[in-house]
The first five atom37 places (N, CA, C, CB, O) and aatype in JSON, in Angstrom:
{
  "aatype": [20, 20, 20, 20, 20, 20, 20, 20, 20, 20, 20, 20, 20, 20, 20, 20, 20, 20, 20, 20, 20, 20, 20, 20, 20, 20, 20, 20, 20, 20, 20, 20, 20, 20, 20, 20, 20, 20, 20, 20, 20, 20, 20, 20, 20, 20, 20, 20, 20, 20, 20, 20, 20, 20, 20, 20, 20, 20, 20, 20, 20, 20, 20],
  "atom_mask": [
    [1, 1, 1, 1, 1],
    [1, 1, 1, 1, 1],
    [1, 1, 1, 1, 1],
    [1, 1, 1, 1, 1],
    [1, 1, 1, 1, 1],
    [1, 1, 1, 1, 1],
    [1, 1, 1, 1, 1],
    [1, 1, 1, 1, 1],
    [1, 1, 1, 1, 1],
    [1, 1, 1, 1, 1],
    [1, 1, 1, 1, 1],
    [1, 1, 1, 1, 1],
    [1, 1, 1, 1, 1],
    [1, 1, 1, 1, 1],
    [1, 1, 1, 1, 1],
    [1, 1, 1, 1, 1],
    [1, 1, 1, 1, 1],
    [1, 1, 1, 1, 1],
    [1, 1, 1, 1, 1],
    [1, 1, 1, 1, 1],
    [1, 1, 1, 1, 1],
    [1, 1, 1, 1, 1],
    [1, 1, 1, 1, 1],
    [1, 1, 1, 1, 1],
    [1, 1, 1, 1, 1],
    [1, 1, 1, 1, 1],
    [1, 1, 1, 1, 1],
    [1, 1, 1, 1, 1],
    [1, 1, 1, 1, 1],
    [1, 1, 1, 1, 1],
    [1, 1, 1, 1, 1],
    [1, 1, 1, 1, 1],
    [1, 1, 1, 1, 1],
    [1, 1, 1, 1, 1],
    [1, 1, 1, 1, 1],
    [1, 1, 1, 1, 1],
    [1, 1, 1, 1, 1],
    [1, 1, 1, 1, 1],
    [1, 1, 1, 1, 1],
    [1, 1, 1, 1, 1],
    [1, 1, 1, 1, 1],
    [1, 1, 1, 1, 1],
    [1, 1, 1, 1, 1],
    [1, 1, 1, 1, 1],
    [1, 1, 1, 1, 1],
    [1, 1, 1, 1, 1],
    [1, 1, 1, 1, 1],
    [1, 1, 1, 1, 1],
    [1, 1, 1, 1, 1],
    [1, 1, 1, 1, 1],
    [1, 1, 1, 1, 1],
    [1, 1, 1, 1, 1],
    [1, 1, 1, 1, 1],
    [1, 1, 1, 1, 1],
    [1, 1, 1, 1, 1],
    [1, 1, 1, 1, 1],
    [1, 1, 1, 1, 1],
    [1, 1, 1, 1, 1],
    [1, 1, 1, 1, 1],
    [1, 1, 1, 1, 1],
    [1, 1, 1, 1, 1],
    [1, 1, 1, 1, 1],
    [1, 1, 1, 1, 1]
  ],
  "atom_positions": [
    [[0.8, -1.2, 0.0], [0.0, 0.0, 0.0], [0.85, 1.27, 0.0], [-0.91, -0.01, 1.19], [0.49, 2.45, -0.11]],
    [[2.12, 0.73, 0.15], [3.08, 2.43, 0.36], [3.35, 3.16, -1.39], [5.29, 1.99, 1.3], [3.85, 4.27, -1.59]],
    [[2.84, 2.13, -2.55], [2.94, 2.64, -3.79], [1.58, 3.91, -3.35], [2.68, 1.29, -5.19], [1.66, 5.12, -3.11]],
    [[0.67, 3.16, -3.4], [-0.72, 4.05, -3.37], [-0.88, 5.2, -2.71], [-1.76, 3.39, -2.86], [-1.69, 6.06, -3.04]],
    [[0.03, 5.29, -1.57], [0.31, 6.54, -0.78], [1.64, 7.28, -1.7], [0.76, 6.08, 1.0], [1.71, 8.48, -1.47]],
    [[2.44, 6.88, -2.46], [3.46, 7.66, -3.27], [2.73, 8.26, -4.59], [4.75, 6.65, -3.7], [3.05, 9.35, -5.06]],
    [[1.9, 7.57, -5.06], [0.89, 8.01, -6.12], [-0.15, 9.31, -4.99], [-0.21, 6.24, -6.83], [-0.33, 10.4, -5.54]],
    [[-0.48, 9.22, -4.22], [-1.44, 10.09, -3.3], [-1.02, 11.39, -3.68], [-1.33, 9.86, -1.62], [-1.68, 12.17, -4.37]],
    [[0.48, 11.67, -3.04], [1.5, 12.42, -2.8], [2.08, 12.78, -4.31], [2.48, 11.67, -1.81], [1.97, 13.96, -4.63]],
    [[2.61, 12.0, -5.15], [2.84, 12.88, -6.39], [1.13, 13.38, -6.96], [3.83, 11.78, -7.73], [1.32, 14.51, -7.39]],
    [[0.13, 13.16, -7.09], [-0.94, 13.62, -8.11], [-1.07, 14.49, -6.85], [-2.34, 12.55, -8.87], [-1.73, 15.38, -7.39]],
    [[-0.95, 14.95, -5.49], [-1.13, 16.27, -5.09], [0.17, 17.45, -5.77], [-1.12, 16.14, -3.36], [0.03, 18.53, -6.35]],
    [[1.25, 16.76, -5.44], [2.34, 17.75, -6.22], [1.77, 18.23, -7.15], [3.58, 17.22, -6.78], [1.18, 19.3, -7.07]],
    [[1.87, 17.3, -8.58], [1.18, 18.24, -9.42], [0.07, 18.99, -9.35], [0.98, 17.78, -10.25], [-0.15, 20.06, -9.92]],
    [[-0.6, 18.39, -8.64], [-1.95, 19.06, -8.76], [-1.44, 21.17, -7.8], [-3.53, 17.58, -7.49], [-1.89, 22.18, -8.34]],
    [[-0.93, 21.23, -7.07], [-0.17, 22.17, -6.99], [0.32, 23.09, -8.14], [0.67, 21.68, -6.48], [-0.06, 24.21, -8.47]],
    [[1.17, 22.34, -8.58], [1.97, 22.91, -9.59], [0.86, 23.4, -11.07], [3.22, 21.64, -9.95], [1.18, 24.14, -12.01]],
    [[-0.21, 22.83, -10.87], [-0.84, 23.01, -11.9], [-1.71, 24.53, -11.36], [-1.68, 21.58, -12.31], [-1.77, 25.52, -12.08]],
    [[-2.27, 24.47, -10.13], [-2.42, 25.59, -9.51], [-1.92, 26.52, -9.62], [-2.37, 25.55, -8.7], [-2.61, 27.34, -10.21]],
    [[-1.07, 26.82, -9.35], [0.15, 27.75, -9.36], [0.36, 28.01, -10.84], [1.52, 27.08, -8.66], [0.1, 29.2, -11.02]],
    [[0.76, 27.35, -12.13], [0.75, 27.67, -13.13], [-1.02, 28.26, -13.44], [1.41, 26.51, -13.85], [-0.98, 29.17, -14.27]],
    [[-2.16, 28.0, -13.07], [-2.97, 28.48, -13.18], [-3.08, 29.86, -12.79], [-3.56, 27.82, -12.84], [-3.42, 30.76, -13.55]],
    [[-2.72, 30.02, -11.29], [-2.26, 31.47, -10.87], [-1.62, 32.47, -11.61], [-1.47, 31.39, -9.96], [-1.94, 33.65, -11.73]],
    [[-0.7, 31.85, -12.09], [0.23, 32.83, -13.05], [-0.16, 33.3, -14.37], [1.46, 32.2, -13.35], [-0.11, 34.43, -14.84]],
    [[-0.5, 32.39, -14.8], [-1.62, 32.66, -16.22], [-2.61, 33.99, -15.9], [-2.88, 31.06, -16.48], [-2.56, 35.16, -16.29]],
    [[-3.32, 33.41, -15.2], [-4.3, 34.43, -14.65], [-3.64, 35.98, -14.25], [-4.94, 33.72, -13.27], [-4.28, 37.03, -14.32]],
    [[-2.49, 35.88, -13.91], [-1.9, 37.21, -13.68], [-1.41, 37.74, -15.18], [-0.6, 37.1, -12.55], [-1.23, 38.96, -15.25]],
    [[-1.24, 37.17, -16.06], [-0.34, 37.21, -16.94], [-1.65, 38.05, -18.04], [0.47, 35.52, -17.33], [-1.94, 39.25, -18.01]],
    [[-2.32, 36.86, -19.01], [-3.36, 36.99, -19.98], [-4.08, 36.67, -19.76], [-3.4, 36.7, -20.91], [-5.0, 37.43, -20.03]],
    [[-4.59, 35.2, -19.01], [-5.52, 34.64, -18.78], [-6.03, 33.4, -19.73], [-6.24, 35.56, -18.63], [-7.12, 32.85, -19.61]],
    [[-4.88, 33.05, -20.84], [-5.4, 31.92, -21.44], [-4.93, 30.69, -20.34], [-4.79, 31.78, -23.06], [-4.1, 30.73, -19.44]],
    [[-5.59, 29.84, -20.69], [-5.36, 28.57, -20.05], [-5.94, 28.34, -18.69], [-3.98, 28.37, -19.96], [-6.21, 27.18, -18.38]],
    [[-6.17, 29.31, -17.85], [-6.87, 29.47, -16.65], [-7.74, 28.43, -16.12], [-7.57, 30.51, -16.75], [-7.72, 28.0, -14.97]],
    [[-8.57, 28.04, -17.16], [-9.69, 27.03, -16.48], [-8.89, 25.81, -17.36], [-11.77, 27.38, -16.89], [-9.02, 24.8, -16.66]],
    [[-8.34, 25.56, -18.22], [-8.05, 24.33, -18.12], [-7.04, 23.69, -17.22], [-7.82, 24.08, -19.17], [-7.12, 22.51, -16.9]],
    [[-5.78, 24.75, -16.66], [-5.13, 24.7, -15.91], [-6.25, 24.32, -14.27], [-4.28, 26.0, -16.2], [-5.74, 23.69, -13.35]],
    [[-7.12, 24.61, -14.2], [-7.7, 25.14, -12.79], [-8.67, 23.42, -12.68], [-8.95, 27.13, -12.92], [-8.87, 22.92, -11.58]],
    [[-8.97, 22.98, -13.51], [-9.7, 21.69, -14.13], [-8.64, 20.71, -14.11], [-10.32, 21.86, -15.72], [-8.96, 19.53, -13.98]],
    [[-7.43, 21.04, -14.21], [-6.9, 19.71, -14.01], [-5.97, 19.73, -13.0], [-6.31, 19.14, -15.17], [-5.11, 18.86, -12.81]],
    [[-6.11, 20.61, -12.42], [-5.44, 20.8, -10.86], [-6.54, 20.1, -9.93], [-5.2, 22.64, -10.32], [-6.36, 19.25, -9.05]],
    [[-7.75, 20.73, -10.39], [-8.81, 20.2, -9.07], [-9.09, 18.65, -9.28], [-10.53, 21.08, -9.08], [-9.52, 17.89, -8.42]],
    [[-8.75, 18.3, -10.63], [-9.01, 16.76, -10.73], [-7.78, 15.61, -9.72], [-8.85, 16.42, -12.61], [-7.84, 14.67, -8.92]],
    [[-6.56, 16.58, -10.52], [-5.11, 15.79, -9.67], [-5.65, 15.75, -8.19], [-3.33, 16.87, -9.7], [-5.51, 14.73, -7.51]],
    [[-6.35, 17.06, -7.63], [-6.25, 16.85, -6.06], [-7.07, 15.88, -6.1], [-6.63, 18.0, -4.98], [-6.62, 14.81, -5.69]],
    [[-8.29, 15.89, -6.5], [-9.01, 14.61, -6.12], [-9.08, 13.32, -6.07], [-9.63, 14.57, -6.43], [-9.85, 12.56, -5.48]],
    [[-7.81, 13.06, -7.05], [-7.28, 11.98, -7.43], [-6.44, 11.56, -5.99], [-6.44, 12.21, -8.83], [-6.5, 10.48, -5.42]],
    [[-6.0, 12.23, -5.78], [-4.72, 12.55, -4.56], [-5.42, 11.92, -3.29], [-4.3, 14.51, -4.22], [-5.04, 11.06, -2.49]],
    [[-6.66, 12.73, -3.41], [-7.44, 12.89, -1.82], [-7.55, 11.05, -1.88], [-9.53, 14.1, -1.73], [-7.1, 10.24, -1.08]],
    [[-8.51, 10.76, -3.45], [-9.09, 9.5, -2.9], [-8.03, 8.28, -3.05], [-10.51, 9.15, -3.7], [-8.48, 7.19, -2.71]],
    [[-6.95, 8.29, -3.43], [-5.8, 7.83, -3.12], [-5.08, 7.5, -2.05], [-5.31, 8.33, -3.49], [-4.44, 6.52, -1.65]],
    [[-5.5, 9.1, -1.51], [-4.77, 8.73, 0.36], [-5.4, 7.87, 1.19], [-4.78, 10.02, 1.47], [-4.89, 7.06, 1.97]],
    [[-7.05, 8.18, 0.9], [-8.13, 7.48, 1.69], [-8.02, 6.2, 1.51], [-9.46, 7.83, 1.38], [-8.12, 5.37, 2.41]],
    [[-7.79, 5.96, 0.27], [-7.66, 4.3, -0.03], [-6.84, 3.82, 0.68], [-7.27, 3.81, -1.35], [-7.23, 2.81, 1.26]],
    [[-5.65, 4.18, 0.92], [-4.21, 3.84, 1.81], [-4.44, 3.79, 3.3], [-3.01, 5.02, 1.6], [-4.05, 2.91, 4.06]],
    [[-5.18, 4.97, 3.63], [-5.11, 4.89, 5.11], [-6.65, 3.56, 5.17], [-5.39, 6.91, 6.05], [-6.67, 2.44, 5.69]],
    [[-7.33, 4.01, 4.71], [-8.38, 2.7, 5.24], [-8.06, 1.58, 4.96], [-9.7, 2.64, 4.77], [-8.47, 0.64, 5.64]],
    [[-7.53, 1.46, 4.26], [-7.07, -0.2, 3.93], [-6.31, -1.0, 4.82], [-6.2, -0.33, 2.74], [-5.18, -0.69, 5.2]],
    [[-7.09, -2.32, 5.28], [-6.28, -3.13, 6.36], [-4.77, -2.91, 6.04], [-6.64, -4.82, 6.32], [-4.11, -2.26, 6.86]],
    [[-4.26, -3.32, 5.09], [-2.95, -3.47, 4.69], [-1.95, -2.8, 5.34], [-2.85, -3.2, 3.53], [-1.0, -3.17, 6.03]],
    [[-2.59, -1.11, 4.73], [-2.0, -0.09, 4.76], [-1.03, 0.3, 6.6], [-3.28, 0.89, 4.23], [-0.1, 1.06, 6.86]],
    [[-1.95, -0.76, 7.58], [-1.3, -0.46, 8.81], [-0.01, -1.23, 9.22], [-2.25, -0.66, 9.81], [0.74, -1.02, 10.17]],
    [[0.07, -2.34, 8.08], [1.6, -2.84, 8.89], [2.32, -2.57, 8.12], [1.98, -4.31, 9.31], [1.87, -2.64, 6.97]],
    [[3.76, -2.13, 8.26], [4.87, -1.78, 7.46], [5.98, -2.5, 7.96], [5.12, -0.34, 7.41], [7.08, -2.37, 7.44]]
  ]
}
């Protein structure tokens, strides 16, 4: 289960980084904004239900 928690943790990174490049856009011209902002909020969610999977999972408690 410690892959599924390293996958958790990178699709939040990006999902960050995609943020942040969304931010900047938005300061800049404003193209790309919502597609940037759409696939940031997807990475986090991906992230979130990733972690959840890890921590609830019997598995996930012995290392």
């Amino acid at each position: 289960m410690w892959f599924t928690s390293v996958l958790a943790l990178w699709s939040a990174y990006w999902a960050a980084m995609f943020a942040q490049v969304a931010h900047l856009r938005s300061l800049d011209d404003g193209a790309g904004v919502v597609a940037f902002s759409w696939l940031s909020r997807g990475l986090l969610a991906v992230g979130a239900g990733l972690f959840l999977i890890a921590k609830l999972s019997p598995h996930g408690q012995s290392l």
